[in-house]
VEXMAR-689942 format. One record per residue (C-alpha): x, z negated, y; residue in one letter. Coordinates in steps of 0.5 Angstrom, whole numbers, plus 500, padded with zeros to 3 digits. Last residue first. Layout:
// VEXMAR-689942
[[X; Z; Y]; "A"]
...
END
This chain:
// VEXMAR-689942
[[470; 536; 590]; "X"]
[[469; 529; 590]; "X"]
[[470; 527; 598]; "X"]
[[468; 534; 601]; "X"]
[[462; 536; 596]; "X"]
[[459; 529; 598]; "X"]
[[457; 532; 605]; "X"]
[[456; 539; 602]; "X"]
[[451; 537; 596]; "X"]
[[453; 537; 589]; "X"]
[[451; 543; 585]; "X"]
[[452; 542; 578]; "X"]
[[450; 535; 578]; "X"]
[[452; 529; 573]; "X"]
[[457; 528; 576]; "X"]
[[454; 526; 582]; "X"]
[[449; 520; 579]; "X"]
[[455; 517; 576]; "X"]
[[459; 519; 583]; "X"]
[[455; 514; 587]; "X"]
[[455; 509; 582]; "X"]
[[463; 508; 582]; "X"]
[[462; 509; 590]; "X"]
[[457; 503; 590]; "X"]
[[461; 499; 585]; "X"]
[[468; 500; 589]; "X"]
[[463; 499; 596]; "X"]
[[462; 492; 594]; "X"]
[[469; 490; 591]; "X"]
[[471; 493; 598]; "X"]
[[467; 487; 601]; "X"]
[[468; 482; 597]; "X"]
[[475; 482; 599]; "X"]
[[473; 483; 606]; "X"]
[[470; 477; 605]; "X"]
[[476; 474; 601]; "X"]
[[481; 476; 607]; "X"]
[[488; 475; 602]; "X"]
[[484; 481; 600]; "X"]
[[483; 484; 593]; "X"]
[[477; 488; 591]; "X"]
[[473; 490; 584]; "X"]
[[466; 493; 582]; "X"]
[[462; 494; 576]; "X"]
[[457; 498; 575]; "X"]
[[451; 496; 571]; "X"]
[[448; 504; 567]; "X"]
[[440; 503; 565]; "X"]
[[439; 503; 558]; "X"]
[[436; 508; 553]; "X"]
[[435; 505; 545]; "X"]
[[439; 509; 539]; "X"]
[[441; 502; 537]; "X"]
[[447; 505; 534]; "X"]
[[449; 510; 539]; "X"]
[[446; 506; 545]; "X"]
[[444; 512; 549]; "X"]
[[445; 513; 557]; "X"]
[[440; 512; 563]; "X"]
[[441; 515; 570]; "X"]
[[440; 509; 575]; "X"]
[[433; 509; 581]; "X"]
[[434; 501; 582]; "X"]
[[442; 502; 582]; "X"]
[[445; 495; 578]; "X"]
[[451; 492; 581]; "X"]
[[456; 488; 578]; "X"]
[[461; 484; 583]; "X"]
[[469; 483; 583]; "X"]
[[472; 479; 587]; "X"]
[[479; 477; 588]; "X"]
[[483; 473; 593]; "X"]
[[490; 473; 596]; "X"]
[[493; 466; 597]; "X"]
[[495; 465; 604]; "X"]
[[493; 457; 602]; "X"]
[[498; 457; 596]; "X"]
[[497; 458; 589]; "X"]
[[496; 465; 585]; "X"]
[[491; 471; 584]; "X"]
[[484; 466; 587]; "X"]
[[477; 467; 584]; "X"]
[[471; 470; 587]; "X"]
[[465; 473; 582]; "X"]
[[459; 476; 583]; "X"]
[[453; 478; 579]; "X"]
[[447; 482; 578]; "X"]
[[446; 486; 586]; "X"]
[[441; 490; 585]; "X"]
[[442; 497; 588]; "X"]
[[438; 502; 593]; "X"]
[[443; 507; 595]; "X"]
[[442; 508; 603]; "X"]
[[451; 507; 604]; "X"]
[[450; 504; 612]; "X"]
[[445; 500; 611]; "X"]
[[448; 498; 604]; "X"]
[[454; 496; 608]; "X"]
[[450; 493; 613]; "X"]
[[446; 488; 609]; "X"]
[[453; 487; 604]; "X"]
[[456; 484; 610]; "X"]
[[450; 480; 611]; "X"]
[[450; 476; 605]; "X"]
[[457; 476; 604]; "X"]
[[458; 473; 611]; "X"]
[[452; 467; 610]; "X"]
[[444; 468; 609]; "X"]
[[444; 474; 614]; "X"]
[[445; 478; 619]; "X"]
[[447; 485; 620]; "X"]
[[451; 490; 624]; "X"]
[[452; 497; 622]; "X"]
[[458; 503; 624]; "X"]
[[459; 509; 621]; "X"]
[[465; 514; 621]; "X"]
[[464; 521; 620]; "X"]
[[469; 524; 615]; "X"]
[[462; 528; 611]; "X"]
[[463; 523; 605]; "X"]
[[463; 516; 610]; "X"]
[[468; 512; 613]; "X"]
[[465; 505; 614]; "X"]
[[465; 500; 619]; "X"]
[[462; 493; 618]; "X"]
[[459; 488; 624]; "X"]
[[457; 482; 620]; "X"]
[[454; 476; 623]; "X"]
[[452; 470; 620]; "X"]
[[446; 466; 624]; "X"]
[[448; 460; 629]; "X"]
[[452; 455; 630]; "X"]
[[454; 452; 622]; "X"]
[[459; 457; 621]; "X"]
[[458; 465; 620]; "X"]
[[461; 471; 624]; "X"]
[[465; 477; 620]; "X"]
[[469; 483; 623]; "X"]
[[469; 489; 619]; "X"]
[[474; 496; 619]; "X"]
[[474; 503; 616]; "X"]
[[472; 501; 609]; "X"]
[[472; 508; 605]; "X"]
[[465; 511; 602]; "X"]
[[466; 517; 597]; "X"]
[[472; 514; 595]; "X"]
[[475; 516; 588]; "X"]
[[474; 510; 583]; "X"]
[[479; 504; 584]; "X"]
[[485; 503; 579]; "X"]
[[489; 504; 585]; "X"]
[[489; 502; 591]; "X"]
[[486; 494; 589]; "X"]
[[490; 495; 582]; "X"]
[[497; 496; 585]; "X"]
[[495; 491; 590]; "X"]
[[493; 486; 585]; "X"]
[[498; 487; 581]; "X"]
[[503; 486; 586]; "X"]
[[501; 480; 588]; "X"]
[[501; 478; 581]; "X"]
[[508; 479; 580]; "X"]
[[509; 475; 587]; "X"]
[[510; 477; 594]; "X"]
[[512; 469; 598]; "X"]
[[512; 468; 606]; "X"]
[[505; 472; 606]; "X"]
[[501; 475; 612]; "X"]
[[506; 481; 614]; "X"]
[[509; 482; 606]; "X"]
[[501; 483; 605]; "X"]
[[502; 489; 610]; "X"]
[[508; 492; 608]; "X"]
[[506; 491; 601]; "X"]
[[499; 496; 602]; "X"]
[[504; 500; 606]; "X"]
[[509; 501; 600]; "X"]
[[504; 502; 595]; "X"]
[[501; 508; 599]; "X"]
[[508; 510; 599]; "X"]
[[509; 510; 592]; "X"]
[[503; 514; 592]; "X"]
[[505; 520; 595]; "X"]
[[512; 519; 591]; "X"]
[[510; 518; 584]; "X"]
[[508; 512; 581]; "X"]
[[511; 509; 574]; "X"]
[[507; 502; 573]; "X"]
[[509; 499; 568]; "X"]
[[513; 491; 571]; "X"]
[[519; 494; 570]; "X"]
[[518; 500; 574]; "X"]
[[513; 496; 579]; "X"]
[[521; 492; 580]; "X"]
[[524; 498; 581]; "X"]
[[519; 503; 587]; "X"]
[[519; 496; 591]; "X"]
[[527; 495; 592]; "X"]
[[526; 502; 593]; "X"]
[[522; 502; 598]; "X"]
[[526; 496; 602]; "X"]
[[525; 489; 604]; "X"]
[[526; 488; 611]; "X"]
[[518; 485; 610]; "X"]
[[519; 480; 605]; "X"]
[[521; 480; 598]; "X"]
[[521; 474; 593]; "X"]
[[520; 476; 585]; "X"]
[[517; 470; 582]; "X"]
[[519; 470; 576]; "X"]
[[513; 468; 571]; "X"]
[[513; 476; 568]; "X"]
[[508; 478; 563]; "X"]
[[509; 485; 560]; "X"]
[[506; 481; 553]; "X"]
[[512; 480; 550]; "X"]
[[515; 478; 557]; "X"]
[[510; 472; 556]; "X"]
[[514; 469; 551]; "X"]
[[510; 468; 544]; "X"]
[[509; 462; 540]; "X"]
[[510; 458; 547]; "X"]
[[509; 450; 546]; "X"]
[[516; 447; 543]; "X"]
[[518; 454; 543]; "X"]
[[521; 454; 550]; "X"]
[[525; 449; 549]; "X"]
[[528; 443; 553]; "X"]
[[524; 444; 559]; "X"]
[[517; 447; 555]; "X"]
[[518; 439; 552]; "X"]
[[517; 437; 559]; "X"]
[[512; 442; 561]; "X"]
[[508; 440; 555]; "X"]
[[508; 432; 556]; "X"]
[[506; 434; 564]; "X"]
[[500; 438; 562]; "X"]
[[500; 444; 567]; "X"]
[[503; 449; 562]; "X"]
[[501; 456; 564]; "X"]
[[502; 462; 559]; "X"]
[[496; 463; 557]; "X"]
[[492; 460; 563]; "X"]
[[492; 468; 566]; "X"]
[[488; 470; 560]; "X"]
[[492; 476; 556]; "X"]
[[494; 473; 550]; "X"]
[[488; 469; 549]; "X"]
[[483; 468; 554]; "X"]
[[483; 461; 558]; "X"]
[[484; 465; 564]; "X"]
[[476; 469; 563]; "X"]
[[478; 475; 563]; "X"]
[[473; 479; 569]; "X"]
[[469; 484; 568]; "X"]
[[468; 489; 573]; "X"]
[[470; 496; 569]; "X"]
[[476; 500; 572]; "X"]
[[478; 492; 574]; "X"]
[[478; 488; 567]; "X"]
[[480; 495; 564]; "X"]
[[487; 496; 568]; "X"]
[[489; 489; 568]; "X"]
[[488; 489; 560]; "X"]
[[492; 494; 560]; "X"]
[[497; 491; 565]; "X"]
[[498; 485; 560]; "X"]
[[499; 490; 554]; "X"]
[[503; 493; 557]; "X"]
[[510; 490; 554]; "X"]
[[506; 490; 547]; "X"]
[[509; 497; 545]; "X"]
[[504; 498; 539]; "X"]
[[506; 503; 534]; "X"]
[[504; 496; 529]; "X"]
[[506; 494; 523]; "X"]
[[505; 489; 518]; "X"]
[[509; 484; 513]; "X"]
[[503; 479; 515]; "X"]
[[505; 472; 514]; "X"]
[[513; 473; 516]; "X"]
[[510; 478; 522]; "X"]
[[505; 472; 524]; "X"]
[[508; 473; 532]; "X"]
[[508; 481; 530]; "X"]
[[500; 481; 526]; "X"]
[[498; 476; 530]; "X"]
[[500; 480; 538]; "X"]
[[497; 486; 535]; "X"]
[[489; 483; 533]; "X"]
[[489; 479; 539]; "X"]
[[491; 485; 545]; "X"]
[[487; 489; 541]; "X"]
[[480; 484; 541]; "X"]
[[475; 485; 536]; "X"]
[[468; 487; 539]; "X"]
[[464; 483; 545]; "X"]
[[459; 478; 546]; "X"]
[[454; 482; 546]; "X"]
[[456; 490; 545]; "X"]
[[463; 490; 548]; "X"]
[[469; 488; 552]; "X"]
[[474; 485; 547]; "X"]
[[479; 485; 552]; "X"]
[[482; 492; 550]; "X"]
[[477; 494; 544]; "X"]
[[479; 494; 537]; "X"]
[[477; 499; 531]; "X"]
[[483; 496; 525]; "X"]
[[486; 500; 521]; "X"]
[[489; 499; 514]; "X"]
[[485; 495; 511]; "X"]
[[487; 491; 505]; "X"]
[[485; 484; 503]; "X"]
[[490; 482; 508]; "X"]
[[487; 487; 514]; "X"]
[[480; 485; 512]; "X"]
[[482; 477; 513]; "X"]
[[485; 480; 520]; "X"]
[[479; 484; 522]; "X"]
[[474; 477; 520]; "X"]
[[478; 471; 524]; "X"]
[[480; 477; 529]; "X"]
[[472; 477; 530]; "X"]
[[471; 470; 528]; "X"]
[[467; 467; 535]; "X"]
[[461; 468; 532]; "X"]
[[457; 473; 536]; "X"]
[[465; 477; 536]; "X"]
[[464; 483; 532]; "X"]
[[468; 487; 527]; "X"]
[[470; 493; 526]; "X"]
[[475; 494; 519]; "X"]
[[478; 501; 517]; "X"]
[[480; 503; 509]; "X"]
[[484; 509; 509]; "X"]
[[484; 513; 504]; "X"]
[[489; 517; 502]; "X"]
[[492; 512; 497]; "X"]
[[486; 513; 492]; "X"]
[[478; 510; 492]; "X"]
[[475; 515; 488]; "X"]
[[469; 510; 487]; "X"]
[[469; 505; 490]; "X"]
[[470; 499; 486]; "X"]
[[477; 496; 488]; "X"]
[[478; 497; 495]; "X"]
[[471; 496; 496]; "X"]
[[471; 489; 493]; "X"]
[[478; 488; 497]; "X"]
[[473; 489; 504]; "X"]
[[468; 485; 502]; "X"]
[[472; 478; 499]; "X"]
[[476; 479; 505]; "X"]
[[470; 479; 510]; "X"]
[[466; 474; 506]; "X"]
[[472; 469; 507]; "X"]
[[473; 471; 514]; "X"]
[[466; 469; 515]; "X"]
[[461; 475; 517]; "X"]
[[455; 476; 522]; "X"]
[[458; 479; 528]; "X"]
[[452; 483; 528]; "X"]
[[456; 491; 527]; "X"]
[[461; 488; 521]; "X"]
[[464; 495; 520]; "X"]
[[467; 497; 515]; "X"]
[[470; 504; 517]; "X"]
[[471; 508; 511]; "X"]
[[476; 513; 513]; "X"]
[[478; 520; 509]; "X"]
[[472; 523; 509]; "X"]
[[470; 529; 505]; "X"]
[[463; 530; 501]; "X"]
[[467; 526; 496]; "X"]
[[470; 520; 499]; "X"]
[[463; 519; 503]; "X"]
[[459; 519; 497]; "X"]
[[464; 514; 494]; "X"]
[[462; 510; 500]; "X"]
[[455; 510; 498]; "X"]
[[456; 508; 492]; "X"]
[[461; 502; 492]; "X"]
[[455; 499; 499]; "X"]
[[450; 499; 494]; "X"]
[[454; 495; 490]; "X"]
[[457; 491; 496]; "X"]
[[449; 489; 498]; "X"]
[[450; 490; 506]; "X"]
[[449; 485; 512]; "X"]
[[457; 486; 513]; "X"]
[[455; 493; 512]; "X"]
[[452; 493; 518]; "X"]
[[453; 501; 520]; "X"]
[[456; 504; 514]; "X"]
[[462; 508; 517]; "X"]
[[465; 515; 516]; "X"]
[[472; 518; 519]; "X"]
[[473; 525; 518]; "X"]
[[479; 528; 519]; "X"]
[[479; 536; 518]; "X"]
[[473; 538; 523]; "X"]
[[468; 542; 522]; "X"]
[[466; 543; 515]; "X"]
[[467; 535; 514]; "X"]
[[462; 535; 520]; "X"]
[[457; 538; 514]; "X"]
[[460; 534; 507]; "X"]
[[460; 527; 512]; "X"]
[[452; 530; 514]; "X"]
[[450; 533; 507]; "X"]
[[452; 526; 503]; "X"]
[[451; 520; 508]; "X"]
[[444; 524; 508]; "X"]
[[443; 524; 500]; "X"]
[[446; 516; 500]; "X"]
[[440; 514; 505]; "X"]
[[436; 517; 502]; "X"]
[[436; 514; 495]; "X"]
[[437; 507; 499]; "X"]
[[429; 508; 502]; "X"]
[[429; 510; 510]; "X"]
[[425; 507; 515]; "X"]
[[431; 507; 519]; "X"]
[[430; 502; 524]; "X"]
[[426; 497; 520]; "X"]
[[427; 499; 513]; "X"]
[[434; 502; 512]; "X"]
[[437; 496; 518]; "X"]
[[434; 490; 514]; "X"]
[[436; 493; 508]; "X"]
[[443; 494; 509]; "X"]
[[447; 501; 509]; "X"]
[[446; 504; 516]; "X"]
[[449; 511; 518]; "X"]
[[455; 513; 521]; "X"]
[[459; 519; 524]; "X"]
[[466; 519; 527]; "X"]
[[469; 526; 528]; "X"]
[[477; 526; 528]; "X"]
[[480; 531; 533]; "X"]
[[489; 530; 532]; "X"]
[[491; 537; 537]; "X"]
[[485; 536; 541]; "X"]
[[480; 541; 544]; "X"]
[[476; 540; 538]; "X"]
[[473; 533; 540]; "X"]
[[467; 534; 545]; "X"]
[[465; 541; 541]; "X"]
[[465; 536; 535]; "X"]
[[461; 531; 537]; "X"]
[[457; 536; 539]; "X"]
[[455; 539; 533]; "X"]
[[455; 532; 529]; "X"]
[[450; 529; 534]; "X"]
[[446; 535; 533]; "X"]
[[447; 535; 525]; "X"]
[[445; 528; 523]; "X"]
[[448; 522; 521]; "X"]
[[449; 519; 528]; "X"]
[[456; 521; 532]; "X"]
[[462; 517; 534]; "X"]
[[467; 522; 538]; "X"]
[[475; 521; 537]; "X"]
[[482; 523; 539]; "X"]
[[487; 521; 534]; "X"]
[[493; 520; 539]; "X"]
[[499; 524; 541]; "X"]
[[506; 521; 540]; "X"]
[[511; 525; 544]; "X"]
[[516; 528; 542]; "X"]
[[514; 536; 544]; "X"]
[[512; 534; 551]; "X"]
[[506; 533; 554]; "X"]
[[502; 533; 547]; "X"]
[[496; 534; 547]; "X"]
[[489; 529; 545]; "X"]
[[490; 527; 553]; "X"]
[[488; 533; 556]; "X"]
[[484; 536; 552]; "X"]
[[481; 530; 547]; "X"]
[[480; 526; 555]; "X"]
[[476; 532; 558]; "X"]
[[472; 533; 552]; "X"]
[[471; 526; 551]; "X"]
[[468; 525; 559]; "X"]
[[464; 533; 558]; "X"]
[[460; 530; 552]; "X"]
[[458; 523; 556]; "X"]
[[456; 528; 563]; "X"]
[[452; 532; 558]; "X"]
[[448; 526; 554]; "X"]
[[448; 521; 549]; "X"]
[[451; 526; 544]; "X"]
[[458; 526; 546]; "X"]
[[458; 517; 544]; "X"]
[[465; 516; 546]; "X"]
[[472; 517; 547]; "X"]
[[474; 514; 541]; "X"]
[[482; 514; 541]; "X"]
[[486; 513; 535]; "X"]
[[494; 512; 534]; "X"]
[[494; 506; 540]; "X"]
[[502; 507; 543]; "X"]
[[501; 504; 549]; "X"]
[[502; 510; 554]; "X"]
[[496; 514; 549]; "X"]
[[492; 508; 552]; "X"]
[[494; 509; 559]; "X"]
[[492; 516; 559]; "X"]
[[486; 514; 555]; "X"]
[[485; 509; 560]; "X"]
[[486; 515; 565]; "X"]
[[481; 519; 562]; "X"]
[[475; 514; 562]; "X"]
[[477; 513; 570]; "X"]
[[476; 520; 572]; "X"]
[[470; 520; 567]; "X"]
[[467; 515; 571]; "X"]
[[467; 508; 567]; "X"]
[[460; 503; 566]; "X"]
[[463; 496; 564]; "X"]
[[457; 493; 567]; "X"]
[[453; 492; 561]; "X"]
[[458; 492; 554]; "X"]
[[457; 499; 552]; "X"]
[[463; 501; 554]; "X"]
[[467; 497; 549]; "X"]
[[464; 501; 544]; "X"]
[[465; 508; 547]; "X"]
[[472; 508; 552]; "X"]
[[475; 501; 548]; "X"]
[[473; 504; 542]; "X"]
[[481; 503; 540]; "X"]
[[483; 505; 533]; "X"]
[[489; 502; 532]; "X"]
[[493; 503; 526]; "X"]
[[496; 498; 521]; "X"]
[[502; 501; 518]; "X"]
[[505; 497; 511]; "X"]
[[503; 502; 507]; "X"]
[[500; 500; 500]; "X"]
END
């Protein structure tokens, strides 16, 4: 058995469907440019049939990002999920061909509760359809990977038949998901080696893949039990975004599998020094906050503020860190620069922290940091990502703050005059009062934008210490008139949520361009879609 474990992210399709984590497609194409970075051997790229603008992200992402830029480079696996039915398969296909490695993902449920209720099909049915449709993509496309959705909740000898079928009709991955988060690790390992030794025509050519869900909390307790009983591909998520509460988190899965290297005996082609900026990349293209207690990637990971743990941290870093932060492309030394400090300097330490940029946007960082390093005594790493993330992991700017200024107190009622530049070039300026500052800072914006939206959530939090500290903001927002987009595996329309981030050591105007982040990002969802945009929006999207 191969000591390889791959990595198929579902960041793009699975971990999109968490409400919030609405991507534009120019956004989808650079996670995947930064996923092939990190070295991720299959990428799924979406759900092509649940509509137009979802088939033209994955194919976009299958041509540019499924083909080499140079003859050595490592080129990802690009994929597209479809149901078992021949539409789905057709244009999952369409989506995927462009790539060097495509992979049609096709699935169909296995448990008894899902064939009655939501398929209302009996077993001999089931078992005929998984047959013709993995045989018809496998007509296709040469790599076909087949999963029985809530195969946790699966009878294991059902189960034994119908990936049989699948081995003979063509597929050469067998997902085994555990879609409801339902299994133990004890189970999960026990499901996992039955089908390694029953199925029939199992052989070494067969990957058996696992896909596990958090609704327990054991999603990388079950994906780690599924890989020690034999698995060899695990279907993950940057941050564990997803459904519910979330898939099998890459960063986790990855790290285990190095620091528990001696228990494993695994691989993975993962260059774990990104994992940190990857998981900042995510967390503000999609709105979602990481929580700082999370593992890995969590801004308390390698924070030690007991004083019995900083003492043994003194005399040995192992006493209380498993792994060292610059395993993870976290680096805790400050980096002091001030305002004679040079481009190159900058150009450098972005360099060791992962971000190349090229001249045009090296200057725009440049700037930024001039500004800060005005404001601020101390530029750390993380102001750094923060301002990296601020000018750059932001959809394209259809409305572009221009200038505010904010009054509030206890005297009187808030005040906030705000200046946009808007898509026909033409600034616009609003002033509005409300509940507080934010409250009548997004008043004007909105009157301004004129996109009627429901504002779901809204989070403040500081990036380092000290009173000059910058602040994050991240909002959700949800369009009152949205397009809607397909759940591949409930097969139910929802209403897309947007997420929205911004960076200031100002917080109100932090959350001002958080705001304006989450409307451009609706803004250009709904534009998209368009074959023929308006002249106005023409100018800043076109």
């Amino acid at each position: 058995m191969s000591n390889y474990v791959k990595i198929f992210d579902t960041t793009l399709r699975d971990g999109e469907q968490s409400p919030g984590a609405t991507m534009t497609s120019a956004e989808k194409l650079e996670v995947a440019h930064n996923l092939a970075r990190l070295g991720v051997d299959i990428i799924e790229a979406g759900f092509p049939a649940a509509s137009p603008d979802d088939l033209e992200a994955v194919r976009r992402i299958a041509n540019e990002v499924g083909n080499p830029s140079s003859p050595d480079a490592k080129v990802p696996s690009i994929a597209g999920l479809a149901r078992a039915n021949k539409t789905d398969i057709d244009k999952a296909w369409e989506a995927v061909k462009g790539a060097k490695k495509p992979r049609i993902h096709t699935f169909l449920a296995t448990s008894p509760i899902h064939m009655k209720h939501k398929l209302k099909m009996d077993p001999e049915e089931v078992v005929q359809r998984v047959s013709e449709m993995v045989a018809y993509a496998k007509s296709l496309c040469d790599d076909i990977e087949f999963s029985p959705e809530d195969a946790g909740r699966s009878e294991p000898e059902f189960l034994y038949i119908v990936l049989g079928e699948a081995i003979k009709s063509g597929a050469t991955t067998l997902n085994i998901p555990d879609t409801v988060g339902y299994t133990t690790p004890d189970e999960f390992y026990k499901l996992i080696d039955g089908i390694i030794k029953n199925t029939p025509g199992m052989h070494e050519g067969i990957t058996i893949s696992v896909h596990t869900h958090d609704d327990l909390g054991l999603a990388t307790a079950n994906a780690l039990a599924g890989i020690q009983a034999g698995a060899r591909q695990a279907e993950v998520t940057i941050n564990g975004i997803g459904e519910r509460a979330g898939n099998t988190s890459l960063e986790e899965v990855v790290m285990a599998l190095k620091t528990r290297h001696p228990v494993f005996g695994l691989e993975t082609g993962i260059e774990t020094q990104q994992l940190s900026r990857m998981s900042k990349l995510v967390s503000n293209y999609t709105g979602m906050v990481v929580q700082p207690n999370k593992a890995i990637v969590g801004a308390n990971a390698f924070a030690h503020e007991a004083g019995i743990h900083q003492d043994g941290m003194l005399k040995h870093q192992t006493t209380y860190e498993i792994m060292r932060p610059e395993d993870v492309g976290v680096n805790q030394t400050q980096l002091v620069m001030g305002k004679h400090s040079g481009r190159a300097a900058l150009r450098n330490r972005l360099a060791e922290m992962g971000h190349s940029l090229d001249d045009v946007e090296l200057d725009k960082a440049f700037t930024r940091f001039k500004e800060l390093a005005d404001r601020k005594k101390v530029i750390t790493d993380l102001d750094l990502e923060a301002v990296i993330a601020d000018e750059f992991y932001k959809p394209r700017d259809v409305y572009l703050l221009n200038g505010m200024q904010v009054t509030s107190g206890t005297m009187g009622m808030p005040t906030a005059t705000v200046r946009l530049r808007g898509p026909d070039g033409m600034i616009h300026t609003v002033a509005s009062i409300g509940t507080g500052p934010v409250d009548a800072t997004y008043k004007a914006i909105d009157q301004i934008v004129n996109v009627p939206c429901t504002l779901l959530e809204f989070n403040i939090h500081a990036i380092t210490e000290g009173i000059d500290a910058l602040g994050e903001v991240t909002v959700r927002i949800q369009s009152d008139s949205s397009s809607t987009t397909m759940d591949a595996q409930r097969e139910v329309e929802y209403i897309r949520v947007y997420g929205g981030h911004g960076a200031d050591s100002d917080i109100i105007v932090a959350s001002a361009k958080a705001y304006i982040n989450a409307l451009n990002k609706l803004i250009i969802a709904q534009t998209e879609g368009n074959e023929k945009i308006s002249n106005d929006f023409g100018v800043m999207l076109g």
